[in-house]
One Martini backbone bead per residue (centre of mass of N, CA, C, O) as a GRO file, in nm:
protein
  345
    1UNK     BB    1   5.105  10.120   1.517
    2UNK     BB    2   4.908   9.898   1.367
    3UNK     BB    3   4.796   9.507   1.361
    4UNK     BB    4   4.804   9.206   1.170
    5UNK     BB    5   4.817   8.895   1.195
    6UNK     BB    6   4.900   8.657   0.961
    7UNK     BB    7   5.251   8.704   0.774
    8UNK     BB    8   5.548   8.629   0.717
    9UNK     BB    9   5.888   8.702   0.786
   10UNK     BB   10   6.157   8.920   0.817
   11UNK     BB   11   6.596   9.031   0.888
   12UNK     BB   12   6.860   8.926   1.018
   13UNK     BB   13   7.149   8.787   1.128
   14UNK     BB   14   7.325   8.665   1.386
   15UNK     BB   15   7.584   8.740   1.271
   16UNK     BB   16   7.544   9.081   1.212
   17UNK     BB   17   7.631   9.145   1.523
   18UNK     BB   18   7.945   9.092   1.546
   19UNK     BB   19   7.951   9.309   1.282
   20UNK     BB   20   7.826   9.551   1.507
   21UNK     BB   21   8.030   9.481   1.733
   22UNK     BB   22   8.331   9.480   1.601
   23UNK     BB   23   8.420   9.212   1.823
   24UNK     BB   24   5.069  10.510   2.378
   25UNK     BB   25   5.164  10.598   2.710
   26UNK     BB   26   5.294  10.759   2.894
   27UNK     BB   27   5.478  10.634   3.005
   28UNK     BB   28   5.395  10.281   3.000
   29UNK     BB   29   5.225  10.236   2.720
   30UNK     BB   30   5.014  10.097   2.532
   31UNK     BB   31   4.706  10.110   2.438
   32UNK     BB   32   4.453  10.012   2.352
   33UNK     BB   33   4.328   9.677   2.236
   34UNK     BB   34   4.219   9.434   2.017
   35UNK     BB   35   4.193   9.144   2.028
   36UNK     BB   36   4.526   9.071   1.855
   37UNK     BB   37   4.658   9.317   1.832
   38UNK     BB   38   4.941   9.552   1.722
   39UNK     BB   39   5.170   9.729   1.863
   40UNK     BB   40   5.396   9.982   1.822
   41UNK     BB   41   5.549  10.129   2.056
   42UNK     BB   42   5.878  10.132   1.960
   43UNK     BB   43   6.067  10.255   1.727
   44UNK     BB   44   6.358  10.118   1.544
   45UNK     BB   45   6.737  10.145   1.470
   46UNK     BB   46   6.912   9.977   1.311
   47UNK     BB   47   7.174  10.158   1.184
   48UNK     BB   48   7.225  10.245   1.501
   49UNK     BB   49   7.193   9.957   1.720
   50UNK     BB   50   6.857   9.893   1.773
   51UNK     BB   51   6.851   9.602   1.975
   52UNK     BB   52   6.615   9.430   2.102
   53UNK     BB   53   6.579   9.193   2.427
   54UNK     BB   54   6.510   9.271   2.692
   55UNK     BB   55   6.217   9.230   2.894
   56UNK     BB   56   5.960   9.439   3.155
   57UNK     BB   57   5.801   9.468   3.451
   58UNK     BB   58   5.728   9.641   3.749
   59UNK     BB   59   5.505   9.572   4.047
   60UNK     BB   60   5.671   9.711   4.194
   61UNK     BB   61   5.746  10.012   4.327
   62UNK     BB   62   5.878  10.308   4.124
   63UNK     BB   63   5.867  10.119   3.854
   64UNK     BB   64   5.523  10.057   3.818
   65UNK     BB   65   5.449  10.031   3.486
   66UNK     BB   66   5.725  10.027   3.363
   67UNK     BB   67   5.930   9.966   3.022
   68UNK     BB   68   6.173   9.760   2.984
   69UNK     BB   69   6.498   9.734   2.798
   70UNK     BB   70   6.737   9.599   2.568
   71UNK     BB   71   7.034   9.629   2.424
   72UNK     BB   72   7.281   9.493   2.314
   73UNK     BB   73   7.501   9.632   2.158
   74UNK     BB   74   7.438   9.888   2.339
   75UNK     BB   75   7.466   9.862   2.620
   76UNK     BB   76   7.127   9.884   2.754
   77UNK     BB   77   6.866  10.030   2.961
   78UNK     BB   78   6.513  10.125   2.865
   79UNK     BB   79   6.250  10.364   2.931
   80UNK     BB   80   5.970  10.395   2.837
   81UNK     BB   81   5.836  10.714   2.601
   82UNK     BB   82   5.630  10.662   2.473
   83UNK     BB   83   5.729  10.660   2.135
   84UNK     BB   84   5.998  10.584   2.289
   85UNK     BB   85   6.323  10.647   2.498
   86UNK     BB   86   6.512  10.623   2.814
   87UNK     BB   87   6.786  10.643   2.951
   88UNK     BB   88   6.881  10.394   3.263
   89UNK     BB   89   7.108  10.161   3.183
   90UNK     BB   90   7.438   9.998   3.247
   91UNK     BB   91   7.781   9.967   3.264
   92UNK     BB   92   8.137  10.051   3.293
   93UNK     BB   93   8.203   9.786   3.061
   94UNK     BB   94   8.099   9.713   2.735
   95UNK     BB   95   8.335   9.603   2.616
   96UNK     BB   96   8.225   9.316   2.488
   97UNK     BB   97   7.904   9.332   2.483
   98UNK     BB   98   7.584   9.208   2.615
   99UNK     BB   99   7.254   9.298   2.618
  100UNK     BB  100   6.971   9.087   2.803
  101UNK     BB  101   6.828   8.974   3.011
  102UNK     BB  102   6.500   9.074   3.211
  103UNK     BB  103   6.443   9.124   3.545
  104UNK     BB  104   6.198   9.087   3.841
  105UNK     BB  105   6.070   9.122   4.143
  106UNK     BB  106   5.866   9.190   4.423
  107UNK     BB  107   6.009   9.476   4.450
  108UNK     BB  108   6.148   9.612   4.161
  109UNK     BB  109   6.412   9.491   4.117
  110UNK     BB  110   6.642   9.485   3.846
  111UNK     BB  111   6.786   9.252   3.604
  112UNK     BB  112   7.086   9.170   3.415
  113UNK     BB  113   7.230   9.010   3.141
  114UNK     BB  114   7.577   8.949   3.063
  115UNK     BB  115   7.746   8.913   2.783
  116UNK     BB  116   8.040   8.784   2.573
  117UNK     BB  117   8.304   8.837   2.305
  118UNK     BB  118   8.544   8.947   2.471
  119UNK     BB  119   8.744   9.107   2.619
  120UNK     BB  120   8.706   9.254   2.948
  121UNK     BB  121   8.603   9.370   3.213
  122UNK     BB  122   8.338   9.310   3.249
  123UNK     BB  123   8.178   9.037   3.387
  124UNK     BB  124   8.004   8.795   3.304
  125UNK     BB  125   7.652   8.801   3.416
  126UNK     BB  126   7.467   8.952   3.690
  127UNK     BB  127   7.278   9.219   3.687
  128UNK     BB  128   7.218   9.532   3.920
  129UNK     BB  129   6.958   9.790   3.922
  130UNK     BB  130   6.930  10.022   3.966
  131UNK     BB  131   6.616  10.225   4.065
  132UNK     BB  132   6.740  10.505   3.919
  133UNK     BB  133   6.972  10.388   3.762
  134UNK     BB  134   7.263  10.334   3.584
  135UNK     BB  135   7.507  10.185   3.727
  136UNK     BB  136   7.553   9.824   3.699
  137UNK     BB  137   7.601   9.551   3.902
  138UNK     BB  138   7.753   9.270   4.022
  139UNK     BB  139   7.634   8.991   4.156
  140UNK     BB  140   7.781   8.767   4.033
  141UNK     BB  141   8.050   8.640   4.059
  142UNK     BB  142   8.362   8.712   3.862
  143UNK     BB  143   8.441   8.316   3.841
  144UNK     BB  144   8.192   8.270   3.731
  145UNK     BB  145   8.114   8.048   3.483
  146UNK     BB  146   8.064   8.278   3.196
  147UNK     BB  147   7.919   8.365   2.837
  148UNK     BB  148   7.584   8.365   2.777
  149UNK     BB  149   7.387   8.554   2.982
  150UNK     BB  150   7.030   8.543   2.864
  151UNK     BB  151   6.779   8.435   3.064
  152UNK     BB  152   6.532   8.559   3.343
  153UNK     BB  153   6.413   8.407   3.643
  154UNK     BB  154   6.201   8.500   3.936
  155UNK     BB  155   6.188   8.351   4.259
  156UNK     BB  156   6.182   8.504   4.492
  157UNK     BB  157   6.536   8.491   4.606
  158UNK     BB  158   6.581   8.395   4.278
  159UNK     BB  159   6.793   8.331   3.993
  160UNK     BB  160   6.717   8.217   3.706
  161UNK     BB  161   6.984   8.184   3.440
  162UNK     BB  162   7.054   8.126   3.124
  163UNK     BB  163   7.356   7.941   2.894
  164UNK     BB  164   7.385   7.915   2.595
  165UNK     BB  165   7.718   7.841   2.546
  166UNK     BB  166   7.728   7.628   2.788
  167UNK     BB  167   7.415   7.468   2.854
  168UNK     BB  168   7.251   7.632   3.136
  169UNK     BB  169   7.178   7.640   3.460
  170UNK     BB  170   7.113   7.932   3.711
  171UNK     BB  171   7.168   8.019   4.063
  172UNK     BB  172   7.055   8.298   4.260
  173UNK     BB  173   7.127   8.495   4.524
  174UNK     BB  174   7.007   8.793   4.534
  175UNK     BB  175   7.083   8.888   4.827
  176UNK     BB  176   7.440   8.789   4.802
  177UNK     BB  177   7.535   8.606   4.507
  178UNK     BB  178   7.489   8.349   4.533
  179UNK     BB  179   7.646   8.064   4.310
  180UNK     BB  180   7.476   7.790   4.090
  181UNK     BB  181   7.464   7.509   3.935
  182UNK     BB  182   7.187   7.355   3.866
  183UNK     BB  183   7.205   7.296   3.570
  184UNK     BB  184   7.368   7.007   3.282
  185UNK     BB  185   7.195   6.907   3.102
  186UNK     BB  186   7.234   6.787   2.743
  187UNK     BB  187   6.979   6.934   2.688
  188UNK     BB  188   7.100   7.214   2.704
  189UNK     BB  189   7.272   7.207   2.468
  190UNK     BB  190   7.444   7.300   2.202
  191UNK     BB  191   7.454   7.315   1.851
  192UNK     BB  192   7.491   7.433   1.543
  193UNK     BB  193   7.434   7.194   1.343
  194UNK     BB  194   7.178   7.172   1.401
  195UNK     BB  195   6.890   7.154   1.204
  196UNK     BB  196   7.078   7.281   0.934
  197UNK     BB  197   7.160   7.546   1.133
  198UNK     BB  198   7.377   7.838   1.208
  199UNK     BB  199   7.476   8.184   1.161
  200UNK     BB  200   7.620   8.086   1.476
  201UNK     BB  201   7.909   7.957   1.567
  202UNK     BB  202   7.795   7.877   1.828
  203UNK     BB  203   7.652   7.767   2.046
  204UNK     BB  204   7.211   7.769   2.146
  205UNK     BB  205   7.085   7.682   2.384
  206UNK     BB  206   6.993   7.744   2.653
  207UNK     BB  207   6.771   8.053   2.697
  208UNK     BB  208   6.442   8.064   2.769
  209UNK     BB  209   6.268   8.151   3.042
  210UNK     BB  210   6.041   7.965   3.318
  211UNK     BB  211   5.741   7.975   3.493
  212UNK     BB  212   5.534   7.686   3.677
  213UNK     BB  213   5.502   7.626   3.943
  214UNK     BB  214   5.760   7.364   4.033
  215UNK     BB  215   5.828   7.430   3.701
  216UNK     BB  216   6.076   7.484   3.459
  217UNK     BB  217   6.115   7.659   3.142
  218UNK     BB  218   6.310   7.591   2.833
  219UNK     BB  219   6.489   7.694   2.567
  220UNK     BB  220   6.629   7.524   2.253
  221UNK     BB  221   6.739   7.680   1.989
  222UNK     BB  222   6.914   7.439   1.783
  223UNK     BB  223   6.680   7.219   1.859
  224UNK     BB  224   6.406   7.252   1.949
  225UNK     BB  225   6.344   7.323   2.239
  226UNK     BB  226   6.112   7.221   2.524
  227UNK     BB  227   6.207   7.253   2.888
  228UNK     BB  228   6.123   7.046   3.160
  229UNK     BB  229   6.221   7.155   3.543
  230UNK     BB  230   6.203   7.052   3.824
  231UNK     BB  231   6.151   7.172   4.181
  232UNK     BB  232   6.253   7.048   4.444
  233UNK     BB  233   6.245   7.044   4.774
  234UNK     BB  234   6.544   7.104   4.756
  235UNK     BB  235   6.585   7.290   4.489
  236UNK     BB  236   6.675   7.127   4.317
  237UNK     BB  237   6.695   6.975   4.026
  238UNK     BB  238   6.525   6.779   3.818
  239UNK     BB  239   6.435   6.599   3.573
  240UNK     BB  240   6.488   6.663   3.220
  241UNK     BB  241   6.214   6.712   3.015
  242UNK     BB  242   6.054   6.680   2.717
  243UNK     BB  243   5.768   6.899   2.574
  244UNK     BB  244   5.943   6.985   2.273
  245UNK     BB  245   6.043   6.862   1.960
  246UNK     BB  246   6.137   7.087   1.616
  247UNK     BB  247   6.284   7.183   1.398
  248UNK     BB  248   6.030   7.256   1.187
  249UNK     BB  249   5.883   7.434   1.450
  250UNK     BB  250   6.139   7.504   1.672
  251UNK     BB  251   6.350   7.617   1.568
  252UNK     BB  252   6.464   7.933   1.719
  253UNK     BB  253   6.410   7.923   1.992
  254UNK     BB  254   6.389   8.172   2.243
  255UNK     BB  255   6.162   8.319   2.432
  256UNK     BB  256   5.970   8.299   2.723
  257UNK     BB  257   5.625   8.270   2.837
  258UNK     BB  258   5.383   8.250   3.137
  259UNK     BB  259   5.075   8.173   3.128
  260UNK     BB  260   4.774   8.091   3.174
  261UNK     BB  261   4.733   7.766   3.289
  262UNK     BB  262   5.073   7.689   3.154
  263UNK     BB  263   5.149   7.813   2.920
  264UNK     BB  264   5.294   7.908   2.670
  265UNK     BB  265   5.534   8.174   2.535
  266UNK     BB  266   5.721   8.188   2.210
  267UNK     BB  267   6.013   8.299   2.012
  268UNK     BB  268   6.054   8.294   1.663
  269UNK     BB  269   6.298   8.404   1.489
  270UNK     BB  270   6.325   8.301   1.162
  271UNK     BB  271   5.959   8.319   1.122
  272UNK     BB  272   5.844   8.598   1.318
  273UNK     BB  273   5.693   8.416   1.594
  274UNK     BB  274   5.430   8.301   1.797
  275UNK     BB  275   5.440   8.017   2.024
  276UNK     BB  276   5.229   7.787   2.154
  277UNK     BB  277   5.252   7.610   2.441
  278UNK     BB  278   5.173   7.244   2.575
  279UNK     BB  279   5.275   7.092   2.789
  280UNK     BB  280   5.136   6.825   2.872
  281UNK     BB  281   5.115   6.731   2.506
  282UNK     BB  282   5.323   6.943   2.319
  283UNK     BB  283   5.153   7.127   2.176
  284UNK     BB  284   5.226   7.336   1.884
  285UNK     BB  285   5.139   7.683   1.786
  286UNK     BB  286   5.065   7.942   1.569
  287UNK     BB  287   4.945   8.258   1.639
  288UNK     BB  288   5.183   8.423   1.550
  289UNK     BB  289   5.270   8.629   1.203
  290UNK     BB  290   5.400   8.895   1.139
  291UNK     BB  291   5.347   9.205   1.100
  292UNK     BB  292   5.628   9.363   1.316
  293UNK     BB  293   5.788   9.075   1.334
  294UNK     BB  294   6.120   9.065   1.415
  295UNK     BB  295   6.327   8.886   1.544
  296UNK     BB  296   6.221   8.794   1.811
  297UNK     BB  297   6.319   8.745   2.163
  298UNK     BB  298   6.138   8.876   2.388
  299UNK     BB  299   5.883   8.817   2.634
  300UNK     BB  300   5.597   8.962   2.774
  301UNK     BB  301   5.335   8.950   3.056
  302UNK     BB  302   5.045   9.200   3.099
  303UNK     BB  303   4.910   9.342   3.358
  304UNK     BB  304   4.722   9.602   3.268
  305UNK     BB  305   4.607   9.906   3.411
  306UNK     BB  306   4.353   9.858   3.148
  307UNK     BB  307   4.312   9.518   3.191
  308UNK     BB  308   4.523   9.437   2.976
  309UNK     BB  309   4.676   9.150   2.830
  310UNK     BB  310   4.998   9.137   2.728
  311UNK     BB  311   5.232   9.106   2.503
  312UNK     BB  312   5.589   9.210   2.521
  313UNK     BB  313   5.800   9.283   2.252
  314UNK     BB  314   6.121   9.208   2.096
  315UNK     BB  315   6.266   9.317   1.813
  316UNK     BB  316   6.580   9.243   1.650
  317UNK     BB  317   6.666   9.101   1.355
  318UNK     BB  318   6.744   8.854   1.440
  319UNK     BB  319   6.725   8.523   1.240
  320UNK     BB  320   6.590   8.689   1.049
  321UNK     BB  321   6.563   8.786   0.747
  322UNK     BB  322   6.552   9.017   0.521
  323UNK     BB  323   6.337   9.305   0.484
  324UNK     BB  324   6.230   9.375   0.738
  325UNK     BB  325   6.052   9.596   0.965
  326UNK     BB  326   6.220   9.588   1.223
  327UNK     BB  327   6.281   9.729   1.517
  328UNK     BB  328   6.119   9.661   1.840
  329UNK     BB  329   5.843   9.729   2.039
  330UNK     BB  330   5.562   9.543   2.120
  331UNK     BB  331   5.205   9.456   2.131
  332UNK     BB  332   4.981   9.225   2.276
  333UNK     BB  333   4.642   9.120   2.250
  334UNK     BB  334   4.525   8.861   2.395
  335UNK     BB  335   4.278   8.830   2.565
  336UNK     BB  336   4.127   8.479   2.488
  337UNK     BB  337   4.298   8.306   2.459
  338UNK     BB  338   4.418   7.982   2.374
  339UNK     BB  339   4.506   7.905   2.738
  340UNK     BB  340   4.447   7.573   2.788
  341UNK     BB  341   4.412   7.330   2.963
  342UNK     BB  342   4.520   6.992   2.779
  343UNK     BB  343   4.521   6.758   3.042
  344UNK     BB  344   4.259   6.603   2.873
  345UNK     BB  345   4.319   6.638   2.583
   0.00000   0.00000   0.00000
């Protein structure tokens, strides 16, 4: 299916979730598209449990160009096929768990954040999935402090990765698993009461995270605020500066990936639309909205093998109204967007 977006829409709420957990080109991904045009490249059944999370696509290695994504609740990370899915990994103990951010390094390796609802066997933190799929182990410590990790970016040999419910950053070494908190500036914390609130009872701080250049950026959900965290020369979190922030116009921003020249792309799930953000200058505009983007969650830019440079969404009908078009994987094809950078501007 192809649309052009234009008006904004609706999908689930995320209290929602708590309720349903109860405690293309083949293998590939979207054919050629117009620039600004969107293909639902997988659509999903919401009364299945089809709800995606973490989206990524690994750039080498044996899963080279092609896109993965994550079900939320039902704890599983899935290889796109044709305009369906084939399931690709899990966890041990899924119960009371949540699959979200996924995240690849250099090598095609693949990451996945796992969150916590309730007692479980395996521990929430980052699991690694194995090259040809299967059962995810735990990279970080079993005992390390961890309640909804949920965005993952990798950088070299390290994984930051954010804490909705604790309101932290942090970082994994891929190679040993040795973890430790980056970063817990008070900006970094959630509050469910902020901006008006949110049907969801717990705080969702630091959501979304990327990088470009020295610094980190990271979106917190509650309060509508997009935060760069530079990264010192001797690896520590610099001072934590606001880049944006808008109950009105970025309350519920989820997902973050950074464009060329430096520029944001965020995904807000109650208005169901994806916002540019210009670090420099704070600005930030709706680029897209309306179908088939439904309560969109993660996001990823993917310089795909036909040259076009495409934007892919995992719509998750989290956070936005009833009666939109539903969950899905979703492409958009970015083509000359305007992604300058306006440092003088």
């Amino acid at each position: 299916m192809k649309t052009r977006l234009f008006t904004r829409l609706p999908g689930m709420t995320l209290a929602g979730l708590l309720t349903l957990t109860g405690v293309g080109v083949l293998g590939f991904g979207p054919a050629a598209q117009a620039a600004g045009e969107v293909d639902v490249v997988v659509p999903l059944n919401n009364a299945a449990g089809e709800l995606p999370e973490g989206i990524t696509v690994p750039l080498s290695g044996p899963q080279r160009n092609r896109i993965f994504f994550s079900f939320v609740v039902r704890v599983q990370v899935l290889r796109v096929n044709g305009s369906s899915y084939v399931p690709w990994a899990t966890i041990a103990d899924p119960t009371n768990r949540l699959g979200l951010g996924l995240a690849t390094d250099g090598h095609g390796e693949m990451y996945w954040a796992i969150g916590a609802l309730g007692p479980g066997s395996s521990p929430p933190g980052i699991y690694k999935v194995p090259r040809d799929g299967g059962t995810a182990t735990l990279l970080t410590p079993p005992d390390f402090p961890a309640a909804l990790p949920d965005g993952i970016d990798v950088i070299g040999k390290k994984a930051y990765w954010t804490d909705a419910i604790l309101g932290t950053v942090n970082v994994t070494d891929i190679r040993t698993g040795a973890t430790r908190v980056w970063s817990n500036d008070p900006l970094l914390f959630g509050n469910p009461d902020a901006c008006g609130g949110t049907p969801f009872p717990a705080p969702l701080g630091a959501n979304g995270i990327s990088h470009y250049g020295d610094a980190i950026y990271v979106t917190n959900s509650n309060y509508g605020r997009v935060l760069r965290i530079p990264i010192k020369s001797d690896g520590d979190a610099g001072t934590v500066g606001v880049v944006a922030e808008s109950c009105a116009d970025l309350h519920g921003l989820d997902g973050v990936a950074t464009d060329r020249n430096g520029t944001l792309l965020a995904t807000r799930q109650p208005t169901s639309s994806i916002v540019r953000v210009w670090p420099h200058s704070g600005r930030t505009k709706v680029v897209y909205a309306g179908a088939p983007l439904d309560g969109p969650a993660s996001d990823f830019i993917w310089n795909a093998p036909d040259g076009e440079r495409k934007l892919l969404i995992t719509n998750s009908t989290l956070g936005s109204p009833p009666g939109g078009p539903g969950p899905s994987v979703a492409s958009i094809n970015l083509g000359e967007a305007d992604d300058n950078d306006d440092r003088d501007n």
